[in-house]
N, C-alpha and C positions, 0 to 999 in steps of 0.2 A: 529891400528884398531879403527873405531870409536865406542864408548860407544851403548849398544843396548838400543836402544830404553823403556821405561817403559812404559809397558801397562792403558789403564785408566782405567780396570779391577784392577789393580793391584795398581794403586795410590788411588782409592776409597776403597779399602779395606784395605788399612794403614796408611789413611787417620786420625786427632787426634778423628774426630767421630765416624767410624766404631771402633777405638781404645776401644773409651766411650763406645760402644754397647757392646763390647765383650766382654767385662770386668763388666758388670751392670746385672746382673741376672734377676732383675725386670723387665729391660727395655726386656728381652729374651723375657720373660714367657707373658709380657705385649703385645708383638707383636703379639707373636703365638695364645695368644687367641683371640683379636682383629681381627686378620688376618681369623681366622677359625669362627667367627661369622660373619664378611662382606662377605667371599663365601657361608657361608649359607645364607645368605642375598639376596645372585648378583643371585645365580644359585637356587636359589627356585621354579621357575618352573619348573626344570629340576630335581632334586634330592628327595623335597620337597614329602613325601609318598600319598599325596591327595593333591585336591585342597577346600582348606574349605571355598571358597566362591565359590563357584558352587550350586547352589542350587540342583541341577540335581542330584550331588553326594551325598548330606546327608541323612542321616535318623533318621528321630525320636528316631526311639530302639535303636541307637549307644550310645544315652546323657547320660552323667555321668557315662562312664566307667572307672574305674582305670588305673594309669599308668601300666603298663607292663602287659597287659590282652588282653582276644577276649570282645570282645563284642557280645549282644547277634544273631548279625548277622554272627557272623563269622570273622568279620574282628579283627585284631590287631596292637593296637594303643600303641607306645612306653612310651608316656606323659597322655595316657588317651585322655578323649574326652572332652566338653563344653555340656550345656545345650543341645545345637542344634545337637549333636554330632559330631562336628566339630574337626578333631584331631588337639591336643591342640600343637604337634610338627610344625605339617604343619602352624598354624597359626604364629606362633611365626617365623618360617622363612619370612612368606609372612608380618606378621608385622614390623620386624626388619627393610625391604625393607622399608617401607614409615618411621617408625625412622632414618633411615642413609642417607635417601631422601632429608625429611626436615630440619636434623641437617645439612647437608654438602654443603646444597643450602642455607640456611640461614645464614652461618659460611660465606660463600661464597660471598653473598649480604652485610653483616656485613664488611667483612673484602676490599671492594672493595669501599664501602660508606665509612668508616674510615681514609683508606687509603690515599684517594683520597681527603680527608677533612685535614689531616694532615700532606701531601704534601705542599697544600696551605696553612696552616696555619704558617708550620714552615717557608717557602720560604719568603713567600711578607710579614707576617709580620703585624703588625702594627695596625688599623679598624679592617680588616677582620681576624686577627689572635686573637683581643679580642673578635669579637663576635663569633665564631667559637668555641671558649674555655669554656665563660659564656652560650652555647646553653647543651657542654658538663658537665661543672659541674652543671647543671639543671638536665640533663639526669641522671648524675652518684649519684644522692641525692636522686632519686627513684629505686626501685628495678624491676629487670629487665621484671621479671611476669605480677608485674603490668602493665607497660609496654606496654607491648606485650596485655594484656590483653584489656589496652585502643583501642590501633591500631585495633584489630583484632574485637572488638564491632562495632568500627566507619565505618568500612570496610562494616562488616555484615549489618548494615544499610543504607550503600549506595547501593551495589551489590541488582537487583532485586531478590526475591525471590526463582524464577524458576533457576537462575545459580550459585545459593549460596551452595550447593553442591559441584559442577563441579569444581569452583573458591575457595575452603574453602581450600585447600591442598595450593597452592600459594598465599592466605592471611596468613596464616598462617607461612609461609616462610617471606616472607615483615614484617609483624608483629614480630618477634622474631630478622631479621637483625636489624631492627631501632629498638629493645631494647638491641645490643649489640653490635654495631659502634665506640662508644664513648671509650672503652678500647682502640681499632686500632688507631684514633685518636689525643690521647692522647699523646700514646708510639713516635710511627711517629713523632709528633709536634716536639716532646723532641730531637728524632733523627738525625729530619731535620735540625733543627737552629744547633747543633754542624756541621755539614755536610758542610751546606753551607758559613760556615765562613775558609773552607779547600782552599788551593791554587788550586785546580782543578777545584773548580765551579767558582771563581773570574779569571782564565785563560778563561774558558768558556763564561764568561761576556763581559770581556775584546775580543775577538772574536765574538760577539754582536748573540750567538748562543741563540735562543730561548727559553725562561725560559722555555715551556713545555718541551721543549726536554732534559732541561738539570732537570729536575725532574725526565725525562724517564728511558732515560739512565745514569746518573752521580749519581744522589740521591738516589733512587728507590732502585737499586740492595744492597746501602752500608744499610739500613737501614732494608732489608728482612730476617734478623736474627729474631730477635723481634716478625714481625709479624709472621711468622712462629709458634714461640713459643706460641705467645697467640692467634694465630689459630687452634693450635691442642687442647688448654686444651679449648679455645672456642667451639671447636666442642663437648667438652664431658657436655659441659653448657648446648648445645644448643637441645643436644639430651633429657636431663631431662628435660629443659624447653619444650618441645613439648610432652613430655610424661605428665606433668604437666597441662598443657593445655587440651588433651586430655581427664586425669581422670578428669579432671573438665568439660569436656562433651564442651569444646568451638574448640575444634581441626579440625582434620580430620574426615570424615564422614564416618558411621559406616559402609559403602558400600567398603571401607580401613582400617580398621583397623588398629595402630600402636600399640606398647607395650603398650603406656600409656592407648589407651584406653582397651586390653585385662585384664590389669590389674584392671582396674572400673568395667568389666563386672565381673574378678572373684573374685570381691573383694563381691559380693552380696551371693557368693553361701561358703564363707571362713568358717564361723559359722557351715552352714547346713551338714558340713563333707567333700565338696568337694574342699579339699583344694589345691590340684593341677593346680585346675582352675588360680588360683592364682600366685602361688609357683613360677611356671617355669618362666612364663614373666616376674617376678619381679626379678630373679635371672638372666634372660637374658639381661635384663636392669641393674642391678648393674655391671656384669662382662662389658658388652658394654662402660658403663660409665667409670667406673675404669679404665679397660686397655686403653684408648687413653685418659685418666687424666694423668693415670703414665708415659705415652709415651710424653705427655707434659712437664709434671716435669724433664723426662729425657732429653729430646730433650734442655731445656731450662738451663738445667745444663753442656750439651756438646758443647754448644755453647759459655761460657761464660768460656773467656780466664783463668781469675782468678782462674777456679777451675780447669784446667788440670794440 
């Protein structure tokens, strides 16, 4: 009788990663919160108790109600309200959305300019691999804020005034990927040149097969460990950097809101008693952060043969 077949349900779940997950408590609890703050993120117009940019919907009497109360309209707000009386649950869902926006487009941008820079770098080598390198340890001797902060001025001053709104969400994305390319990179460079001294790319060579392709397919996949790993703990960079941006009023525009900027607004009212204002976003933002940091650190420790 021939052996029955093994499901790939059932090789990915006993697989040495799935192993690392089920055995990692952090990485459990890390998921699950991560996991239930991106749906309240995705499904915010659907779940989400109001729409607090509606202007239709607000009302003056609601501003500065306490968490778990009515307001004097009647209504009840679980986090309380904002100045505008804007409930401060609903916003924090609808901001998360432009935080996971920009983190995972600019993670994204980042890791595709990196990549793609230290393909080439590690492959051909030589000219192009030293200035490719000296461009990054230029980048990596400033810190990334800054950075972002040059890009996203230079931008705002070319962009006409009239579409610098509409445009500020995707400078803001470009701006943050070219302040953190240079990690991807790097890693790759490192990756590549052991890669390509293997008997399967010089088989490849030898068959006079396409240096592109043999990046594509031959290089690419051995090397997508790595970037993996410092693409998830990049996204939880990438997310504080946009939140940082923001409370410094150079981000997203206030017609969007993201955490960082909910967090500048309630950072005005923290003193005057209405501290909630505050509170929740910045507590929405640390667990966001955290869990897909931790989910990096784990991701980057199941991967790495040495440690199972």
């Amino acid at each position: 009788m021939p052996a029955a077949k093994t499901s790939r349900w059932k090789l990915f779940w006993t697989s040495d990663v799935m192993w690392s997950y089920r055995h990692s408590p952090v990485a459990i609890v890390a998921s699950i919160v991560a996991t239930v703050l991106i749906l309240m993120a995705v499904l915010a117009p659907l779940i989400a108790p109001y729409n607090p940019f509606n202007p239709a919907t607000l009302n003056l009497m609601d501003g500065f109600t306490p968490p778990n109360s009515n307001s004097m309209s009647g209504k009840y707000f679980a986090l309380g309200t904002d100045s505008q009386g804007r409930d401060v649950l609903s916003t924090i869902m609808y901001g998360s959305r432009v935080s996971l926006f920009v983190g995972l487009m600019a993670t994204l941008f980042a890791m595709l300019m990196g990549v793609s820079l230290g393909l080439v770098a590690g492959y051909v080598g030589g000219l192009v691999d030293a200035i490719i390198m000296r461009v990054t340890d230029v980048q990596l001797s400033f810190p990334a804020i800054l950075i972002a902060l040059l890009i996203f001025g230079v931008a705002r001053g070319i962009i006409p005034p009239n579409q610098q709104e509409g445009a500020a969400i995707w400078v803001l994305i470009i701006a943050i990927g070219l302040a953190n390319w240079a990690q991807f990179a790097r890693t790759v460079r490192g990756a590549t040149m052991v890669e390509r001294q293997k008997d399967y790319v010089a088989a490849a060579r030898l068959m006079g097969v396409n240096p592109f392709i043999i990046l594509l397919r031959h290089v690419l996949p051995n090397v997508v460990g790595p970037v993996l790993v410092i693409g998830t703990i990049g996204l939880a960079l990438a997310i504080i950097e946009e939140a940082t941006l923001s409370y410094l009023g150079v981000g997203v525009p206030p017609t969007q809101p993201s955490l960082g900027t909910l967090i500048r607004i309630g950072q005005q009212f923290l003193f005057s008693g209405e501290w909630w204002i505050l509170l929740f976003p910045a507590i929405t933002l640390v667990l966001l952060a955290l869990s897909v940091n931790l989910l990096g650190d784990w991701l980057r420790d199941a991967l790495n043969p040495k440690l199972r």
